[in-house]
C-alpha atoms as one frame of an Amber mdcrd trajectory, in Angstrom:
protein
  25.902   3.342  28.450  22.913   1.082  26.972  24.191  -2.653  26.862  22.402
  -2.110  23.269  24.737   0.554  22.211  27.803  -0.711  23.459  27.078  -4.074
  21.577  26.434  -1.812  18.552  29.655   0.082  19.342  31.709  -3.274  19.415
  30.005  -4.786  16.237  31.145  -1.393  14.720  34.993  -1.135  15.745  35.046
  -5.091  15.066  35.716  -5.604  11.306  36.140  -9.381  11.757  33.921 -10.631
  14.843  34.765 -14.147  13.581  32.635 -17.271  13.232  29.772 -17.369  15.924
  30.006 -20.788  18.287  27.348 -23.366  16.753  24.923 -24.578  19.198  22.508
 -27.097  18.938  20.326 -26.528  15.391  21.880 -23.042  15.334  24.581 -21.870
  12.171  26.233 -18.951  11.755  24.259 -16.592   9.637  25.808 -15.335   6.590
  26.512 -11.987   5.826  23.052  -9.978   5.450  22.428  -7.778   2.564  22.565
  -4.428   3.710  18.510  -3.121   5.271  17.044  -1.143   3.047  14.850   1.738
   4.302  10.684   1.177   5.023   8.188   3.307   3.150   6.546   3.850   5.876
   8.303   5.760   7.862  11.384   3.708   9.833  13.797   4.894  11.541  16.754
   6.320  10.243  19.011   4.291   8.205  21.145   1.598  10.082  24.680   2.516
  10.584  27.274   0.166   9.465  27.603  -1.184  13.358  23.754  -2.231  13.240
  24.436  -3.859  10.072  27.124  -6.168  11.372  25.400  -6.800  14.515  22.151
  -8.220  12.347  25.039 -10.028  10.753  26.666 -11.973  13.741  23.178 -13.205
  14.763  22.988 -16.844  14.181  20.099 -18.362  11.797  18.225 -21.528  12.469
  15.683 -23.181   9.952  12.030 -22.289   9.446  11.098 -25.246  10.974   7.766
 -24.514  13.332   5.869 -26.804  14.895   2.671 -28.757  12.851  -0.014 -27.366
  15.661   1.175 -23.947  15.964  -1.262 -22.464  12.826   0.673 -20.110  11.142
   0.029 -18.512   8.114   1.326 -19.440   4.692   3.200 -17.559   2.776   2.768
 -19.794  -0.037  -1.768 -19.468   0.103  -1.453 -15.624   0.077  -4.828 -15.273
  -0.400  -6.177 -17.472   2.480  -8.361 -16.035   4.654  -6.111 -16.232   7.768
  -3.514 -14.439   5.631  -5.502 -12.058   4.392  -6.264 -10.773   7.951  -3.271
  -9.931   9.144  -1.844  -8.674   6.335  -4.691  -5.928   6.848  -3.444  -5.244
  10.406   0.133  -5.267   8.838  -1.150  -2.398   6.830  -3.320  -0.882   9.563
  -0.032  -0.431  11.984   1.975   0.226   9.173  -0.649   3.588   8.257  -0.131
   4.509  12.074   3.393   4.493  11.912   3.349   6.407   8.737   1.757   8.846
  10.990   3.441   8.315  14.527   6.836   6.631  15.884   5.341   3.696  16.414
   7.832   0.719  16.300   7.510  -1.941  19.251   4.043  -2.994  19.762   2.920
  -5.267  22.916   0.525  -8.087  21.806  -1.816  -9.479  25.158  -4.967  -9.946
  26.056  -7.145  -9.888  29.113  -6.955 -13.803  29.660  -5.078 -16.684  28.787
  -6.086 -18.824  25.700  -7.473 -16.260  24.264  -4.955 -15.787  21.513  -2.398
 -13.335  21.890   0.306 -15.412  21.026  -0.923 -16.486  17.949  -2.111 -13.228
  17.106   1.729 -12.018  17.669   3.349 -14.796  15.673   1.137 -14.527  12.388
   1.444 -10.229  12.903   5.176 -10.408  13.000   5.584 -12.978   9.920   3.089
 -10.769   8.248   5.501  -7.671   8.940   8.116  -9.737   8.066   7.122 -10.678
   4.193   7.442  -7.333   3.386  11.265  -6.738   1.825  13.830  -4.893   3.769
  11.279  -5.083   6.855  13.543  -6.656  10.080  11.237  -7.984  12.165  11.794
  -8.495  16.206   9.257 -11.209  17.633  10.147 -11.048  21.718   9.057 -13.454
  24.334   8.011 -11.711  27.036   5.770 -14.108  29.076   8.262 -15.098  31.190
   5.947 -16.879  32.742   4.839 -19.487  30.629   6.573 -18.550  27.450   5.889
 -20.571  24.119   7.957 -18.751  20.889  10.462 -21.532  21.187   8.112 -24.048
  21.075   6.176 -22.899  18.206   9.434 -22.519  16.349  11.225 -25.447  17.366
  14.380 -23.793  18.850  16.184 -23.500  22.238  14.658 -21.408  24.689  18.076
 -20.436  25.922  19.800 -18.304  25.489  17.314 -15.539  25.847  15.853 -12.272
  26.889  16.411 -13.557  30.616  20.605 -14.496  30.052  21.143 -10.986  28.268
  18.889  -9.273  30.822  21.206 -10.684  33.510  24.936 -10.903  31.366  25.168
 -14.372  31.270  25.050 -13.793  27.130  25.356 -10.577  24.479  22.175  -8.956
  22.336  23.316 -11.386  19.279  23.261 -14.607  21.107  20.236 -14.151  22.188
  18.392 -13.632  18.889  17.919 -16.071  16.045  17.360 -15.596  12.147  14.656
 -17.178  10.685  16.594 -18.623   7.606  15.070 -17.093   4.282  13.009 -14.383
   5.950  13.366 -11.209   8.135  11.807 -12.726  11.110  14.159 -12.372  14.120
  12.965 -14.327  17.409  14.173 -13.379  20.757  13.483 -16.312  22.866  12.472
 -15.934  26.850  15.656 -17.209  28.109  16.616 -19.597  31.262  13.517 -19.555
  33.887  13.278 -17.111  36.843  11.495 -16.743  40.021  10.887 -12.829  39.725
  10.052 -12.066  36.055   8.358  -8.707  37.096  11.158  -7.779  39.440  13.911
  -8.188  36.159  11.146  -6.447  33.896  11.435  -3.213  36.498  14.918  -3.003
  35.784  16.331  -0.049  33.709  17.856  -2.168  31.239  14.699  -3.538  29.771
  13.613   0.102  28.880  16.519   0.554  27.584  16.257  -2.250  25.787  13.119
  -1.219  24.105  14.115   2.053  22.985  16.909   0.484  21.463  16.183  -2.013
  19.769  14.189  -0.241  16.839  17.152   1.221  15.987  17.727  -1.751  14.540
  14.560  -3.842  13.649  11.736  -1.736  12.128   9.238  -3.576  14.251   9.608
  -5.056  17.641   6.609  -6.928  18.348   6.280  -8.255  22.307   4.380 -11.030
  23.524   3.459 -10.652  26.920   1.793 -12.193  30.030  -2.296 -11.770  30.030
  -3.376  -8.750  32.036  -5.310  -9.553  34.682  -3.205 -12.400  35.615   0.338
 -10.751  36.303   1.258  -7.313  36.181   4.292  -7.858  33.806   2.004  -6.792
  30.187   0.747  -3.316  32.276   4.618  -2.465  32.595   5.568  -3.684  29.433
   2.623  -1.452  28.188   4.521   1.910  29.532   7.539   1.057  28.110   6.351
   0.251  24.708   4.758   3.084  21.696   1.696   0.731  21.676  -0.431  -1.889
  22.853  -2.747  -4.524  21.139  -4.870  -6.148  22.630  -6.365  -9.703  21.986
 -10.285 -11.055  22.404 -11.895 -14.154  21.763 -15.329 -14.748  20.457 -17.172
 -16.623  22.578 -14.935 -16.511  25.383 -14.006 -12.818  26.708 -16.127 -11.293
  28.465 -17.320  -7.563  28.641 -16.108  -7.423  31.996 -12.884  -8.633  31.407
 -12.075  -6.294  28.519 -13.067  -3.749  30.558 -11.096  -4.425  33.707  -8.065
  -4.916  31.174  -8.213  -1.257  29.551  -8.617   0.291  33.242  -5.736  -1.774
  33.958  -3.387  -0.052  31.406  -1.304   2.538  33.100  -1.891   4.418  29.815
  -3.540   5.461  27.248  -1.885   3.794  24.571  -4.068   1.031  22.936  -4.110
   0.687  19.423  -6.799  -1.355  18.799  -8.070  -4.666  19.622  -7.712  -7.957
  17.279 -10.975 -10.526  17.362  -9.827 -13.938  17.767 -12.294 -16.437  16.861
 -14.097 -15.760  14.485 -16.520 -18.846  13.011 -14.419 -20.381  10.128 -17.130
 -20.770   8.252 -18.279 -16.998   7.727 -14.386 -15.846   7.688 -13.550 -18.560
   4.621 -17.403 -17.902   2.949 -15.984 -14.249   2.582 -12.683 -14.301   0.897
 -14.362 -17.410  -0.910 -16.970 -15.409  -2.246 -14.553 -12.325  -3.051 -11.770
 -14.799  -5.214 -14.417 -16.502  -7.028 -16.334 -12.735  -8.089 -12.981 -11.754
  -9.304 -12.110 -14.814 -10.984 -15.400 -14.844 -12.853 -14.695 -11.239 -14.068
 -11.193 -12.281 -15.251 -13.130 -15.243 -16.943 -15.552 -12.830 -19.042 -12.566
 -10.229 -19.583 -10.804 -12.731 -21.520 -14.076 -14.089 -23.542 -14.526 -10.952
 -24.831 -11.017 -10.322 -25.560 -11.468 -11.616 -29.352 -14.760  -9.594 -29.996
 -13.168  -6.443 -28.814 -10.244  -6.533 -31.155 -12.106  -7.627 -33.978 -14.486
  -4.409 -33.842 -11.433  -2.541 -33.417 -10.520  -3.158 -36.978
């Protein structure tokens, strides 16, 4: 039986799994309100067992680092913002249409921005109400969600992976948000031999049972073979270019890499700030003028009306 299921099983036949040890910047999460279903097309509806399993996962504090360039909830209308809440809709169409519902984020080289591309995706996701969110580390190579969120790398995908810890330790709640992180876990010396075990598919297809996206970072492609694996074991895979700095070749030598045919599309990273703010600059300040007129001619309007 799925380590997944059986968790699910316990949280289920467990009416009072009791407070959850505190760790360091770590609380116990209080009870969730109940998931509500995703327009979309999510799965079905969570039993009570995945309910109470969201519940026992401990919450930490929104707290991410100053150089990690996020996107604000609070500037909805920022350019940045603006972006990804267009690929939020874009995947959100396909899986309207497909079952689409864990996504691996990479890119043909490093610094090229697939990390940042799957942080700012999944807190996109996330905004949206009754939309539990999964953002997994899996670079175990040189993994970086718990630095760019300011929390303990351990315990991780790595401890459950190898029973040293259970699905909800392993996760943390973003307080005041459905954003749930999945940290890498304790370092190992053969990430792609654990990734080839059968409990990391397993894994996968399990775990949007209970989050309606699961959104993977992974390793670049042409410098480890863990994001081609990953790629098979996943409904779809993103992948990440930088202006400027990817190459044809690369890009190309990435796609053949793919064991299959499963690409959804590929995010530019990179773009010169100037032409991406000039845009949405232009486009808030047409609007705003028309609002400006609408209300001018408010008075007029009325008074020819009577």
């Amino acid at each position: 039986m799925s380590r997944v299921h059986d968790a699910l099983r316990r949280a289920g036949s467990d009416p009072d799994p009791g407070p959850i040890p505190a760790r360091s910047g770590v609380v116990a999460a209080p009870p969730s309100a109940p998931v509500q279903a995703f327009v979309s097309g999510p799965p079905a509806e969570p039993s009570g067992a995945q309910e109470d399993l969201l519940a026992r996962i401990a919450e930490v504090p929104f707290n991410p680092s100053p150089e990690a360039l996020l996107i604000d909830p609070a500037h909805p209308y920022e350019a940045p913002t603006e972006e990804f809440r267009s690929l939020r809709t874009r995947l959100n169409h396909l899986q309207s249409l497909q079952p689409i519902h864990n996504v691996v984020i990479t890119s043909a080289s490093p610094t090229e921005g697939k990390s940042f591309s799957a942080v700012n995706l999944a807190l996109a996701q996330a905004q949206l109400s009754g939309n539990p969110t999964l953002l997994a580390d899996f670079d175990l190579r040189r993994p970086v969600l718990h630095s760019i969120f300011r929390l303990s790398r351990t315990p991780g995908i790595t401890d459950f992976l190898l029973g040293r810890a259970q699905l909800h330790e392993v996760i943390r709640r973003i307080a005041g948000t459905n954003l749930y992180v999945l940290p890498a876990g304790e370092a190992v010396l053969n990430p792609l031999e654990l990734l080839n075990l059968p409990d990391v598919k397993r894994l996968l297809d399990d775990l949007p049972s209970i989050f309606h996206w699961v959104i993977l970072d992974s390793p670049p492609l042409l410098f480890a073979a863990d994001a081609n694996l990953l790629s098979t074991l996943c409904h779809g895979t993103i992948l990440v270019v930088r202006v400027g700095a990817t190459t044809v070749d690369s890009v190309t030598r990435a796609m053949q890499s793919l064991c299959q045919n499963n690409v959804l599309g590929i995010v530019v990273n990179g773009a010169r700030r100037g032409e991406l703010y000039s845009k949405y600059s232009y486009y808030n300040a047409y609007y705003q003028n028309q609002d400006a007129s609408e209300d001018k001619s408010e008075p007029a309007a009325s008074g020819a009306g009577q």
